[in-house]
PQR file with spaces between the fields and no chain letter, atoms N, CA, C, O and H, PARSE charges and radii, in Angstrom:
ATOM       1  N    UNK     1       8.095   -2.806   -8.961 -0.4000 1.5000
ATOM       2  CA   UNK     1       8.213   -1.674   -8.065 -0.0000 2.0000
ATOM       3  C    UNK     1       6.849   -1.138   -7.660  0.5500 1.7000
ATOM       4  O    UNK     1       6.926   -0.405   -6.673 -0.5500 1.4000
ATOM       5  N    UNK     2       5.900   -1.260   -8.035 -0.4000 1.5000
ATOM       6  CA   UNK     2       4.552   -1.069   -8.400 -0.0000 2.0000
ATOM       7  C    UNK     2       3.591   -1.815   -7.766  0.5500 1.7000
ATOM       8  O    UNK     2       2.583   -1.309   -7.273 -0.5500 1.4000
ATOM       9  H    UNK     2       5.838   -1.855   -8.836  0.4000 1.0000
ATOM      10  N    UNK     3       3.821   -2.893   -7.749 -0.4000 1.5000
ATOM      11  CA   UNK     3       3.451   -4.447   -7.599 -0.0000 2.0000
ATOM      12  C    UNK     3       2.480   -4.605   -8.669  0.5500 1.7000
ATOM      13  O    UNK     3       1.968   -3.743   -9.383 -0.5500 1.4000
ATOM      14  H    UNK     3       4.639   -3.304   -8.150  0.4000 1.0000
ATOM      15  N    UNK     4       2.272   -6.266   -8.642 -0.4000 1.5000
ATOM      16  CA   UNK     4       1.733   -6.755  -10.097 -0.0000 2.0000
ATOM      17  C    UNK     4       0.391   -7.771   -9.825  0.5500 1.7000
ATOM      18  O    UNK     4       0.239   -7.858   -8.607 -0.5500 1.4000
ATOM      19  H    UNK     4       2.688   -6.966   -8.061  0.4000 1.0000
ATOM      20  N    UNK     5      -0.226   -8.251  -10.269 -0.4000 1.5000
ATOM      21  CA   UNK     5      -1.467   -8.309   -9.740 -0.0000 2.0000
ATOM      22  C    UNK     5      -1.834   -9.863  -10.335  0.5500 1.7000
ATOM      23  O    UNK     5      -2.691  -10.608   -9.860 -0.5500 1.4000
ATOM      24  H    UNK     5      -0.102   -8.180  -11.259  0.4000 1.0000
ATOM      25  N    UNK     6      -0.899  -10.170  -11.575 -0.4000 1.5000
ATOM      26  CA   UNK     6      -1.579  -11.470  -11.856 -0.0000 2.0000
ATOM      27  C    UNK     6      -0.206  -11.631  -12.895  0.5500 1.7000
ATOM      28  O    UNK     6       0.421  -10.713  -13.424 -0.5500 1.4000
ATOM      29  H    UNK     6      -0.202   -9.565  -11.960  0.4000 1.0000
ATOM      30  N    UNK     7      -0.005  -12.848  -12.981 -0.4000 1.5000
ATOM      31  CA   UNK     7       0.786  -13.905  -14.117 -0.0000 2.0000
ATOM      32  C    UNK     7       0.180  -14.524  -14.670  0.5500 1.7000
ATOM      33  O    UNK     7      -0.813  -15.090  -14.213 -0.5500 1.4000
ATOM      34  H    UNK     7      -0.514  -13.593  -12.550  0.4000 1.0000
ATOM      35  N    UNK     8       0.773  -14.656  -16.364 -0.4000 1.5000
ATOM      36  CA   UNK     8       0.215  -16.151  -17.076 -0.0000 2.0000
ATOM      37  C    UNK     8       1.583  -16.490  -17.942  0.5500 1.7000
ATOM      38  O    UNK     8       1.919  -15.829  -18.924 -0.5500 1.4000
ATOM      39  H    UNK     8       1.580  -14.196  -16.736  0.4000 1.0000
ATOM      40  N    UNK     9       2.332  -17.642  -17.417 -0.4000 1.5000
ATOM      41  CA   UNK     9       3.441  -18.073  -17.821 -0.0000 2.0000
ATOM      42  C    UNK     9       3.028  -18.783  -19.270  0.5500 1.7000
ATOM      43  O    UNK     9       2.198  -19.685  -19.151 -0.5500 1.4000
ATOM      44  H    UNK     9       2.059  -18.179  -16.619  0.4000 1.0000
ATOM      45  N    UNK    10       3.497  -18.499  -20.642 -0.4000 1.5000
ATOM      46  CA   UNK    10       3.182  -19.132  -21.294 -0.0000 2.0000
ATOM      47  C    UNK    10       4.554  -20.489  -21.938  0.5500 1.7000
ATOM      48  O    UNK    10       5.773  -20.352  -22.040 -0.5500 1.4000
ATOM      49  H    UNK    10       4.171  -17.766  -20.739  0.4000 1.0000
ATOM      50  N    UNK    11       3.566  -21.840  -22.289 -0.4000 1.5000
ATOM      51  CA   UNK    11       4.707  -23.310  -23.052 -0.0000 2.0000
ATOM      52  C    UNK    11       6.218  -22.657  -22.950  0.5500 1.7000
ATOM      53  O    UNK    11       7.191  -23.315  -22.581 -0.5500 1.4000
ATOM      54  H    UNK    11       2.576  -21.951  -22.206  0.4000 1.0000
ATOM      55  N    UNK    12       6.281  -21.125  -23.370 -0.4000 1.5000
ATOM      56  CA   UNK    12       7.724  -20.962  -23.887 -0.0000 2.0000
ATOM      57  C    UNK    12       8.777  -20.491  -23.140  0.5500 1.7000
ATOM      58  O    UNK    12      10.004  -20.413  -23.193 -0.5500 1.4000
ATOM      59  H    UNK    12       5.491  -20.590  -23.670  0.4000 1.0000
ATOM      60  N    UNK    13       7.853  -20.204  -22.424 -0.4000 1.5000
ATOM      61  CA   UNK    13       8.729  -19.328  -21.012 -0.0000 2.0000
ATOM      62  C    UNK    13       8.657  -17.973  -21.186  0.5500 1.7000
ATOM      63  O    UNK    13       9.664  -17.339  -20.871 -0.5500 1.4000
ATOM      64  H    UNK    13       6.855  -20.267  -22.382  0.4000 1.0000
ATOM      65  N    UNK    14       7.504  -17.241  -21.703 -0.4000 1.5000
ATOM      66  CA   UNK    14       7.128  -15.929  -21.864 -0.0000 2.0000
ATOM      67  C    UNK    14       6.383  -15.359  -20.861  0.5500 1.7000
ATOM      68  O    UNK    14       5.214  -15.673  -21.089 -0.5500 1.4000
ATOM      69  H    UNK    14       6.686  -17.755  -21.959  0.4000 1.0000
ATOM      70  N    UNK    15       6.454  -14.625  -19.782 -0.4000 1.5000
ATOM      71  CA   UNK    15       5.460  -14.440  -18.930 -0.0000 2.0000
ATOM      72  C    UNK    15       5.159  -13.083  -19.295  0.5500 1.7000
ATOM      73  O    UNK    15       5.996  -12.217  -19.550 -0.5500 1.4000
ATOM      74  H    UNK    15       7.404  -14.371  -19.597  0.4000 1.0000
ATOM      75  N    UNK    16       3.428  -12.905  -19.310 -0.4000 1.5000
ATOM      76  CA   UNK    16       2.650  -11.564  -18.849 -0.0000 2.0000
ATOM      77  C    UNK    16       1.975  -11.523  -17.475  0.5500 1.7000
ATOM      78  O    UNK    16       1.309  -12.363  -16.870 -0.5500 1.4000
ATOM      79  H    UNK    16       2.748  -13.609  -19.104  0.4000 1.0000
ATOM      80  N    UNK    17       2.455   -9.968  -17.103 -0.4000 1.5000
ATOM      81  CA   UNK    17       2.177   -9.792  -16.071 -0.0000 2.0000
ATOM      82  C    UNK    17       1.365   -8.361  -16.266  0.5500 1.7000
ATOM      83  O    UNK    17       1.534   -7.547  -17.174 -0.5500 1.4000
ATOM      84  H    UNK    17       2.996   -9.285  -17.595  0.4000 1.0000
ATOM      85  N    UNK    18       0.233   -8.266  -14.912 -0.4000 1.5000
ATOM      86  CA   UNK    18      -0.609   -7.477  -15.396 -0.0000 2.0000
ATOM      87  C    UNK    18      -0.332   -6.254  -13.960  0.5500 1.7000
ATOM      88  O    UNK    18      -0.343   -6.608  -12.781 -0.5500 1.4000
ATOM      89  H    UNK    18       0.096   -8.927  -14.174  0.4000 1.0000
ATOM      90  N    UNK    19      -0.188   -5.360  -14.255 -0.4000 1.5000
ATOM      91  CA   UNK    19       0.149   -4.331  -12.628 -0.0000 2.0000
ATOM      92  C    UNK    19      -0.594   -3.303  -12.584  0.5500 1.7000
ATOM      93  O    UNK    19      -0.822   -2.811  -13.690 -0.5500 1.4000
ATOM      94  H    UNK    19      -0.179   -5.072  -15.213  0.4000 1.0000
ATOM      95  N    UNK    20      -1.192   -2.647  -11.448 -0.4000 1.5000
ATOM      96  CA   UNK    20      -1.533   -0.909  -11.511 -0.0000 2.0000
ATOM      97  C    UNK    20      -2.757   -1.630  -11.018  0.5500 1.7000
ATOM      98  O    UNK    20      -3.514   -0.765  -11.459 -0.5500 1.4000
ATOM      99  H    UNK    20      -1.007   -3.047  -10.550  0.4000 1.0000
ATOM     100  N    UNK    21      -3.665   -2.584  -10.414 -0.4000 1.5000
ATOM     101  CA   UNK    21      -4.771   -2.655   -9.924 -0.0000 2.0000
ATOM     102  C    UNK    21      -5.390   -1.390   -9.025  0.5500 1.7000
ATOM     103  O    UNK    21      -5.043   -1.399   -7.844 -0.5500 1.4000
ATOM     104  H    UNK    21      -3.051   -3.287  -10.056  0.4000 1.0000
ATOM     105  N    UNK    22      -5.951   -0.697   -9.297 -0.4000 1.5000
ATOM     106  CA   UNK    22      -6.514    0.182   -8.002 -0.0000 2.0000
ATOM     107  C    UNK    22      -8.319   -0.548   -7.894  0.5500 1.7000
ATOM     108  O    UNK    22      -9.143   -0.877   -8.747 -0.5500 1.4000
ATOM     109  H    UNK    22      -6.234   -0.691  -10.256  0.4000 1.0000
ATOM     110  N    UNK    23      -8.303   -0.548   -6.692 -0.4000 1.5000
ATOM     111  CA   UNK    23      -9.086   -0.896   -6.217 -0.0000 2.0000
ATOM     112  C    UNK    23      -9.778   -0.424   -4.535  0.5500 1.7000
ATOM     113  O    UNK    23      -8.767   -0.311   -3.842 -0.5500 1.4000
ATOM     114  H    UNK    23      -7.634   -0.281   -5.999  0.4000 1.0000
ATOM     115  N    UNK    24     -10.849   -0.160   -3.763 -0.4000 1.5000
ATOM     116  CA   UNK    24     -11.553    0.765   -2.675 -0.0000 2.0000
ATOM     117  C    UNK    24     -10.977   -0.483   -1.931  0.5500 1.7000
ATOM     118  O    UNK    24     -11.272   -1.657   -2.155 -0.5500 1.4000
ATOM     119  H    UNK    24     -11.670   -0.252   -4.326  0.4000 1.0000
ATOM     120  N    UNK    25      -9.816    0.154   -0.702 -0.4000 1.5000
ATOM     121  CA   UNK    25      -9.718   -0.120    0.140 -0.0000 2.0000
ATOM     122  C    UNK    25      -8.395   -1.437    0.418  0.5500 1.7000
ATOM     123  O    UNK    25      -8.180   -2.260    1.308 -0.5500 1.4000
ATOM     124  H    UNK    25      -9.577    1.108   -0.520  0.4000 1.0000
ATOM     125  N    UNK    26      -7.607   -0.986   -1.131 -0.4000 1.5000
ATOM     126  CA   UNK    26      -6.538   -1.873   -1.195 -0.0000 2.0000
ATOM     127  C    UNK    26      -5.581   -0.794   -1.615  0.5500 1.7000
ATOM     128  O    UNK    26      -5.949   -0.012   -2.492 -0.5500 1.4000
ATOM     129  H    UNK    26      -7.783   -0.318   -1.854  0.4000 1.0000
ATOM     130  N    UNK    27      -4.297   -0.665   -1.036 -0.4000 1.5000
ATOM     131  CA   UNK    27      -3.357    0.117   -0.933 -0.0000 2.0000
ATOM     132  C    UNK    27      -2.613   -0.164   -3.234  0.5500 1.7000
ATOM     133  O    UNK    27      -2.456   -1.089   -4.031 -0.5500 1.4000
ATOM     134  H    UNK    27      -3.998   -1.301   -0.324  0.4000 1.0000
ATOM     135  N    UNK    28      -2.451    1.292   -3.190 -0.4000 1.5000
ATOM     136  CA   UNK    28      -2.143    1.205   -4.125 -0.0000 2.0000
ATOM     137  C    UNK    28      -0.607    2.060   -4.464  0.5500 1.7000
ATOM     138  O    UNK    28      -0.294    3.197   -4.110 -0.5500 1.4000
ATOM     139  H    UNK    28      -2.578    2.043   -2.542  0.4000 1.0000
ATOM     140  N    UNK    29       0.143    1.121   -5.225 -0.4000 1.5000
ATOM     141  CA   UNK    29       1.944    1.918   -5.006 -0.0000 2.0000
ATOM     142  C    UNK    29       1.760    2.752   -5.619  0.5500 1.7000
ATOM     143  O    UNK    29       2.335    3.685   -5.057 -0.5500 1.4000
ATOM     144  H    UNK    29      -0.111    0.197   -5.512  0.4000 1.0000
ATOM     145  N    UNK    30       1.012    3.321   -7.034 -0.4000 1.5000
ATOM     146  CA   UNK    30       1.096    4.195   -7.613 -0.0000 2.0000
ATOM     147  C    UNK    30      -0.062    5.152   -8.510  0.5500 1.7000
ATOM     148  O    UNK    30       0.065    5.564   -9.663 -0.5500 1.4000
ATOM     149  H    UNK    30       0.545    2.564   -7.490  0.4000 1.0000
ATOM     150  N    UNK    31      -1.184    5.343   -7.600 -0.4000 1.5000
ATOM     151  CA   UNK    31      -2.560    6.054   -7.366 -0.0000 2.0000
ATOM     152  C    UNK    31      -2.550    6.746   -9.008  0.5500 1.7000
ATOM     153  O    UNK    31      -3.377    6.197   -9.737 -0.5500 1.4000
ATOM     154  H    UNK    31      -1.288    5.008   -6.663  0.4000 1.0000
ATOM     155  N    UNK    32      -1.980    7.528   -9.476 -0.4000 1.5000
ATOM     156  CA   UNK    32      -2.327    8.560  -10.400 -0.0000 2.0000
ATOM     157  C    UNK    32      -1.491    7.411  -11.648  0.5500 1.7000
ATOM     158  O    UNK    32      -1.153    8.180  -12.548 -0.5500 1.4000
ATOM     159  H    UNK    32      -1.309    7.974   -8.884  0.4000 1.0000
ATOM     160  N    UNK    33      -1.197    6.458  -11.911 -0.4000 1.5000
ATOM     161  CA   UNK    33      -0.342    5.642  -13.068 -0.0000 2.0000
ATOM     162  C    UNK    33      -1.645    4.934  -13.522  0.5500 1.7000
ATOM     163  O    UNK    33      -2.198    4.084  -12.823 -0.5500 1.4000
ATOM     164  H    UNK    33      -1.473    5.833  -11.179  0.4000 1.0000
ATOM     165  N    UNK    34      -2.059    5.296  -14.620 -0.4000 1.5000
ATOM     166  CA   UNK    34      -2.944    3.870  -15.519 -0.0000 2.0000
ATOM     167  C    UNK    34      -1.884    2.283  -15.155  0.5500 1.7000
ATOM     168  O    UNK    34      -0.784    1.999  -14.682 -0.5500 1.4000
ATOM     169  H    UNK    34      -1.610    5.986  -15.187  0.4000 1.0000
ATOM     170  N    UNK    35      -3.221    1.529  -15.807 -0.4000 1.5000
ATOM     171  CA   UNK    35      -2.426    0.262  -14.775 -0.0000 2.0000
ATOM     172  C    UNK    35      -1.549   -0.047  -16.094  0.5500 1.7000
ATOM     173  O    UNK    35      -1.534    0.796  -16.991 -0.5500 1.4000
ATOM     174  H    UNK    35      -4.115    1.760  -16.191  0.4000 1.0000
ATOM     175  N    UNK    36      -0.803   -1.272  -16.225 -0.4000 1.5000
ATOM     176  CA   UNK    36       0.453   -1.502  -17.263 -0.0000 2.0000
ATOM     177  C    UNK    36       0.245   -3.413  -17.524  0.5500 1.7000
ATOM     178  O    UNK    36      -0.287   -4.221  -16.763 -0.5500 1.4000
ATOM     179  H    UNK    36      -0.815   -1.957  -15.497  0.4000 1.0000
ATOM     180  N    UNK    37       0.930   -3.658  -18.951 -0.4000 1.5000
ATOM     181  CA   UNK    37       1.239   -5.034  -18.921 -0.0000 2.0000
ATOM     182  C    UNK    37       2.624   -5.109  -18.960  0.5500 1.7000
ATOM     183  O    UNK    37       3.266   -4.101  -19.253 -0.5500 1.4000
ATOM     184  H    UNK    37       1.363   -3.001  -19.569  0.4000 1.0000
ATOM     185  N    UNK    38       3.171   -6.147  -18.709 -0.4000 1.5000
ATOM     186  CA   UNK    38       4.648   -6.213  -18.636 -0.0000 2.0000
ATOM     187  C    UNK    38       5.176   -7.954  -19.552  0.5500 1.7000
ATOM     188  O    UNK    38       4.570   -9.001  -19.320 -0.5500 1.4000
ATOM     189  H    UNK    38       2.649   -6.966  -18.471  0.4000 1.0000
ATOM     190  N    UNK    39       6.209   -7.875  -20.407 -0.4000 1.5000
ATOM     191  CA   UNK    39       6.480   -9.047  -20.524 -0.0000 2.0000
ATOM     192  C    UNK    39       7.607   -9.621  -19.974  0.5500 1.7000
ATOM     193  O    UNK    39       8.324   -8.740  -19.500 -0.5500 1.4000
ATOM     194  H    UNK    39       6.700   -7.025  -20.596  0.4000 1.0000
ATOM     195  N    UNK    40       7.969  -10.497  -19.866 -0.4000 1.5000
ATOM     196  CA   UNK    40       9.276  -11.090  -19.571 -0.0000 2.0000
ATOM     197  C    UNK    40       9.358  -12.598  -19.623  0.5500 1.7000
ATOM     198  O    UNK    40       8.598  -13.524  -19.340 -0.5500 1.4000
ATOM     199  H    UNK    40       7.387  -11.213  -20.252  0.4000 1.0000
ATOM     200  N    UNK    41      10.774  -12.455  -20.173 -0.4000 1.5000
ATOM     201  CA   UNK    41      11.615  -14.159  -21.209 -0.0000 2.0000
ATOM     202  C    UNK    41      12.328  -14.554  -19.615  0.5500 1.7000
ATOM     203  O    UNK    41      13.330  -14.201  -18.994 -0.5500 1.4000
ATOM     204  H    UNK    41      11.392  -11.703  -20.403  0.4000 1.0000
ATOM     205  N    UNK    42      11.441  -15.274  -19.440 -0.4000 1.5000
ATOM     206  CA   UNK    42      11.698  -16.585  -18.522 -0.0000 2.0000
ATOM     207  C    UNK    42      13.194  -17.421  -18.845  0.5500 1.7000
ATOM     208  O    UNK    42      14.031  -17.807  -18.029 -0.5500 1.4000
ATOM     209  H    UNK    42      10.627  -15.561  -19.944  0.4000 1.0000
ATOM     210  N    UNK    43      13.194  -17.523  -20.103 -0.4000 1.5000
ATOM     211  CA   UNK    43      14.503  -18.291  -20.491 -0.0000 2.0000
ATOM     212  C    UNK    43      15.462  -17.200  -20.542  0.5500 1.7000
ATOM     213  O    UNK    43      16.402  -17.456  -21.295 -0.5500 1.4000
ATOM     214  H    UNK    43      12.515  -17.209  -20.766  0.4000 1.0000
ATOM     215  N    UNK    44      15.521  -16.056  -19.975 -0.4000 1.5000
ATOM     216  CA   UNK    44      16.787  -15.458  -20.098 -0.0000 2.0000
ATOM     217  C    UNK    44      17.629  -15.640  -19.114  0.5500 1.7000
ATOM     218  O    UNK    44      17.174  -16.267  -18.158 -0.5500 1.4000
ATOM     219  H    UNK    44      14.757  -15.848  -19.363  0.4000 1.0000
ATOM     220  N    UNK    45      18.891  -15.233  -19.038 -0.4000 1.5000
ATOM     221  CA   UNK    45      19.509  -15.652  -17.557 -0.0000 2.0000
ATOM     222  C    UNK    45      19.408  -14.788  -16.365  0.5500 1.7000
ATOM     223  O    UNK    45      19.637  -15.137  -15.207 -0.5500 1.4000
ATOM     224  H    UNK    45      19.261  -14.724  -19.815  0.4000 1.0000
ATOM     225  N    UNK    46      18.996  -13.489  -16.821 -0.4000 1.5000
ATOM     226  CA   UNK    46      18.312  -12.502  -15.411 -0.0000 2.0000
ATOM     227  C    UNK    46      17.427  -12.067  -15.996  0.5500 1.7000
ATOM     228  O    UNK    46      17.666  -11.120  -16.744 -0.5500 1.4000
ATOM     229  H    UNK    46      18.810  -13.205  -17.762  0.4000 1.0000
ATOM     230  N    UNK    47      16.054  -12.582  -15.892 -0.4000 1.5000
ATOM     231  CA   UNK    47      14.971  -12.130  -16.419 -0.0000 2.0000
ATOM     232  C    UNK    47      14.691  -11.003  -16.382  0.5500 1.7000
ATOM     233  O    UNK    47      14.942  -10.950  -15.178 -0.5500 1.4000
ATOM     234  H    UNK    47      15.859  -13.351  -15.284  0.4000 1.0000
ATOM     235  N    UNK    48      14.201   -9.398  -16.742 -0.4000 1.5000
ATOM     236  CA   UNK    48      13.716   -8.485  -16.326 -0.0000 2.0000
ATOM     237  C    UNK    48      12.366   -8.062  -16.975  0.5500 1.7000
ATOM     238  O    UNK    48      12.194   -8.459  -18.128 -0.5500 1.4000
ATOM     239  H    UNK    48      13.998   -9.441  -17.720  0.4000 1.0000
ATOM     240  N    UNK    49      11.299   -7.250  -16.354 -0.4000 1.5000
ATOM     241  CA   UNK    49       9.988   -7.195  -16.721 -0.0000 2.0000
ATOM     242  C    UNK    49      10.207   -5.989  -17.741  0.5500 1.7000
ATOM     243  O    UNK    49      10.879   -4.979  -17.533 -0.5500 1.4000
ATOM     244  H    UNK    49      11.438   -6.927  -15.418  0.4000 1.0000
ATOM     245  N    UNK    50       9.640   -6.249  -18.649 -0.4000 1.5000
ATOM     246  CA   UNK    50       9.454   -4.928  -19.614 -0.0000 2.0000
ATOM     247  C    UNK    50       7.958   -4.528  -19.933  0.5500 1.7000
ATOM     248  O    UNK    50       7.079   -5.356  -20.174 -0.5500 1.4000
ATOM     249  H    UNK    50       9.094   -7.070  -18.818  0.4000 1.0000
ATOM     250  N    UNK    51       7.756   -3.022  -19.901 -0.4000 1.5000
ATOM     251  CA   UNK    51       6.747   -2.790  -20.252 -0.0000 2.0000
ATOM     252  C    UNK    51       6.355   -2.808  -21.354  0.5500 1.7000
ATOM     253  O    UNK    51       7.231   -2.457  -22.145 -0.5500 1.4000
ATOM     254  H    UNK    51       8.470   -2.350  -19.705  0.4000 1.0000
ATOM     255  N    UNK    52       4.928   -3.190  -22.046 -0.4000 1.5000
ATOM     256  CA   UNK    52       4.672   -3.365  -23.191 -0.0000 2.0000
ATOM     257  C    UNK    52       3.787   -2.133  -23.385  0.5500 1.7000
ATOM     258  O    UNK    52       2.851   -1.741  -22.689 -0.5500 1.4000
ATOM     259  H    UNK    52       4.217   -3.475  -21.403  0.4000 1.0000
ATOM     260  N    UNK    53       4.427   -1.508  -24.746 -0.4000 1.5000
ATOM     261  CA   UNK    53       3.086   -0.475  -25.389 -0.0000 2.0000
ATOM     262  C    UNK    53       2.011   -0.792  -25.729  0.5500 1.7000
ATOM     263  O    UNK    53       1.779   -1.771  -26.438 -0.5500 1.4000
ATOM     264  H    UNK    53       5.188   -1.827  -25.311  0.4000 1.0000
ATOM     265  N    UNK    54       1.110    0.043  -25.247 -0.4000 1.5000
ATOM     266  CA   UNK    54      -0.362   -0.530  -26.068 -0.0000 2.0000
ATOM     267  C    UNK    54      -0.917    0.262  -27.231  0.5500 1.7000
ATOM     268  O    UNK    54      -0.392    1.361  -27.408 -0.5500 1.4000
ATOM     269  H    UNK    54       1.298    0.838  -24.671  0.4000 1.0000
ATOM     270  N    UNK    55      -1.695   -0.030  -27.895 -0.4000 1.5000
ATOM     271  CA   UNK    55      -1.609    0.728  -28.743 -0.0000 2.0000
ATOM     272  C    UNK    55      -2.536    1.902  -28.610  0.5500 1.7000
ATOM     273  O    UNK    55      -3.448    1.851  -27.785 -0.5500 1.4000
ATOM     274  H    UNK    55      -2.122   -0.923  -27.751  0.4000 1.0000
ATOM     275  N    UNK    56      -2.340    3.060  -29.446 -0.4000 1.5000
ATOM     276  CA   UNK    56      -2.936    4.202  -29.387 -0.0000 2.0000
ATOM     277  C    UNK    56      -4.781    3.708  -29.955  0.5500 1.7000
ATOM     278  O    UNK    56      -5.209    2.936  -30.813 -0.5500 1.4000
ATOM     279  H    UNK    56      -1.599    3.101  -30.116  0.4000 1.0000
ATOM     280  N    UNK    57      -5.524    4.754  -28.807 -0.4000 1.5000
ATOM     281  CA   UNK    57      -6.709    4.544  -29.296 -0.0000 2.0000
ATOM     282  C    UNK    57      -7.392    3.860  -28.040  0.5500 1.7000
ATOM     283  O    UNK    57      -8.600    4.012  -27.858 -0.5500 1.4000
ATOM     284  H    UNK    57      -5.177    5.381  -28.110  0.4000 1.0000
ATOM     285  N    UNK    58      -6.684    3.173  -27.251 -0.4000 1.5000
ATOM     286  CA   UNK    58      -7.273    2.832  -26.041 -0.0000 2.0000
ATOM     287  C    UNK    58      -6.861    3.479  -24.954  0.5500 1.7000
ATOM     288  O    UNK    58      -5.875    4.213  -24.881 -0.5500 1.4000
ATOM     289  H    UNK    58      -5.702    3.049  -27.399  0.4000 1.0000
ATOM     290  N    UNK    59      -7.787    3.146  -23.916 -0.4000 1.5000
ATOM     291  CA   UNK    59      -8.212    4.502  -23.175 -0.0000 2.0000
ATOM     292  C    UNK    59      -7.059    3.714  -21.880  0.5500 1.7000
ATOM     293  O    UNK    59      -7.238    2.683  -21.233 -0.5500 1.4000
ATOM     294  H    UNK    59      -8.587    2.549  -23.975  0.4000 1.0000
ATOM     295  N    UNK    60      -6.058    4.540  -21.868 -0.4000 1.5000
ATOM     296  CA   UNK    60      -5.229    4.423  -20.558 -0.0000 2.0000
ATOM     297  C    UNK    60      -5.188    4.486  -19.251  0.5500 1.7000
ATOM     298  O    UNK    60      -4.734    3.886  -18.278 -0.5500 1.4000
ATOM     299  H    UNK    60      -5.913    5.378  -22.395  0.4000 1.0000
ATOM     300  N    UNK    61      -6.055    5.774  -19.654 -0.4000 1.5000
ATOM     301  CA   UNK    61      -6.650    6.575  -18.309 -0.0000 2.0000
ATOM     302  C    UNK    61      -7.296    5.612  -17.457  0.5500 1.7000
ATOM     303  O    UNK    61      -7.171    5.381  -16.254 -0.5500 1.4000
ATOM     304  H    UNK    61      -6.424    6.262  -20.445  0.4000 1.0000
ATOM     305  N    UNK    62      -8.018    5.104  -18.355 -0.4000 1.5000
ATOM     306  CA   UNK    62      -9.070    4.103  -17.086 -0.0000 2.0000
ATOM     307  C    UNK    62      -8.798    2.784  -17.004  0.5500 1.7000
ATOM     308  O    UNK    62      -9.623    2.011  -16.517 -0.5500 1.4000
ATOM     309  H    UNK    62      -8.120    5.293  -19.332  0.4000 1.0000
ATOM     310  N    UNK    63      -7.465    2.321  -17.525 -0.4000 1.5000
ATOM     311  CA   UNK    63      -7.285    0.770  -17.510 -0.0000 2.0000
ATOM     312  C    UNK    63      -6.611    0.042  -16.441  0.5500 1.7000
ATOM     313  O    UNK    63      -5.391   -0.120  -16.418 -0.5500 1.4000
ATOM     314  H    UNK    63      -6.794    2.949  -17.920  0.4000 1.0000
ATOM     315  N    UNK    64      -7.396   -0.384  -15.578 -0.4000 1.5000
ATOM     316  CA   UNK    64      -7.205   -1.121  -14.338 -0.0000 2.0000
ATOM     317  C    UNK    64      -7.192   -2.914  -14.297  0.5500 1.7000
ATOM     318  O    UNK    64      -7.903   -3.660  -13.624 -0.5500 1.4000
ATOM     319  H    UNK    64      -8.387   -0.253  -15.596  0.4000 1.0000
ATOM     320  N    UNK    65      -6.281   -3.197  -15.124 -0.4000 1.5000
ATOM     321  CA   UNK    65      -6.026   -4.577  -14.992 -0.0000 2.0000
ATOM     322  C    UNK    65      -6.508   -5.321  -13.770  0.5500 1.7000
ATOM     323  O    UNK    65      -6.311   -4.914  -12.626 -0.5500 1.4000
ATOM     324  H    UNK    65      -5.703   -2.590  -15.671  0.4000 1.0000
ATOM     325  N    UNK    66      -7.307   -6.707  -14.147 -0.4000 1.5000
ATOM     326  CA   UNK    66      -7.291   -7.527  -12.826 -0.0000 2.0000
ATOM     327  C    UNK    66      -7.468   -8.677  -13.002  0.5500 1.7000
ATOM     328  O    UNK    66      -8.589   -9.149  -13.193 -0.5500 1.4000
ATOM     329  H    UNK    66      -7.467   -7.039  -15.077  0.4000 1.0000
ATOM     330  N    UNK    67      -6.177   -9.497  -12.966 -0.4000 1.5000
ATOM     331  CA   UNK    67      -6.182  -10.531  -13.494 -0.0000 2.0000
ATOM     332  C    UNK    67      -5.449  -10.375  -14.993  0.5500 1.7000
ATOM     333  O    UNK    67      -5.266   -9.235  -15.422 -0.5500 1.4000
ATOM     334  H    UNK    67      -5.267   -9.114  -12.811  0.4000 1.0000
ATOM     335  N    UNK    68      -4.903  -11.890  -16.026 -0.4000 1.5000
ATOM     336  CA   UNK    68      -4.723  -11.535  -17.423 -0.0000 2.0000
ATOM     337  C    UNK    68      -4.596  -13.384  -17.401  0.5500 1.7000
ATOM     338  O    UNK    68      -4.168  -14.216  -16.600 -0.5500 1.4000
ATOM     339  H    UNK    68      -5.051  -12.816  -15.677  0.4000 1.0000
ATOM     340  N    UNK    69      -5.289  -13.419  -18.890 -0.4000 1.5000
ATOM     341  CA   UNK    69      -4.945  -14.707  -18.873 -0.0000 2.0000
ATOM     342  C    UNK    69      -4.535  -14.756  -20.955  0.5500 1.7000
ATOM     343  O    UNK    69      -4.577  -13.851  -21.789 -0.5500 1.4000
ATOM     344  H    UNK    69      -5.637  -12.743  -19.540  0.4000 1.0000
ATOM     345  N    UNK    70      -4.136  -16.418  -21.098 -0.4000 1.5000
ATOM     346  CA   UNK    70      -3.728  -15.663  -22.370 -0.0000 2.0000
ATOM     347  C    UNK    70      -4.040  -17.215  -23.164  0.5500 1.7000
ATOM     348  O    UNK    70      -3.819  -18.323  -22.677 -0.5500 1.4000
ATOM     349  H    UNK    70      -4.101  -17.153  -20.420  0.4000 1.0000
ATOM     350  N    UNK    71      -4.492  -16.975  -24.228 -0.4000 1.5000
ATOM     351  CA   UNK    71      -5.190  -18.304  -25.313 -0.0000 2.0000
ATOM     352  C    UNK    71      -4.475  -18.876  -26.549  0.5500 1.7000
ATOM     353  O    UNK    71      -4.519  -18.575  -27.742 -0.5500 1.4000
ATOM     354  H    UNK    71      -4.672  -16.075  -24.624  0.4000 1.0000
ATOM     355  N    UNK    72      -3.989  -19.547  -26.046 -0.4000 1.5000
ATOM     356  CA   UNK    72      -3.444  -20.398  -27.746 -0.0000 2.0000
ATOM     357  C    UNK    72      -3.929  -21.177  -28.735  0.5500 1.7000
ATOM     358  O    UNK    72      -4.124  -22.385  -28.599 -0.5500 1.4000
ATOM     359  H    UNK    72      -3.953  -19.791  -25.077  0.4000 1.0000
ATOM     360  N    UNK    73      -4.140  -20.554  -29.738 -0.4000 1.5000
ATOM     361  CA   UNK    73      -4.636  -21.322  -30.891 -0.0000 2.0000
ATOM     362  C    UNK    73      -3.958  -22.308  -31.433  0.5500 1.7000
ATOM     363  O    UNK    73      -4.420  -22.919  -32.397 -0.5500 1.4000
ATOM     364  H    UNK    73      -3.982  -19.573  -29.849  0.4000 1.0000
């Protein structure tokens, strides 16, 4: 609803998605929202995005996702 700014589908069918980019001179859906990660199970039968908590202690206020990528050990 927001729009989302980047995917990284992971082997299992787990996708993160990264949303809330603000950026000078690119329209933004929701100006005053810290930006958000979202997960969602690819293997479900109507997928839906859920937001993920982050944890306390990091700074919300200023977190402007751009891009997300994700590493397997």
């Amino acid at each position: 609803e927001r729009g989302s700014e980047d995917i990284d589908i992971l082997p299992n069918g787990l996708a993160f998605i990264s949303s809330g980019l603000k950026y000078p001179g690119l329209k933004s859906f929701a100006p005053d929202k810290p930006g958000e990660i979202f997960l969602m199970d690819l293997n479900e039968e109507k997928p839906r995005a859920v937001e993920l908590r982050i944890s306390r202690g990091f700074d919300l206020a200023s977190f402007n996702p751009h891009g997300i990528s994700t590493y397997i050990d």
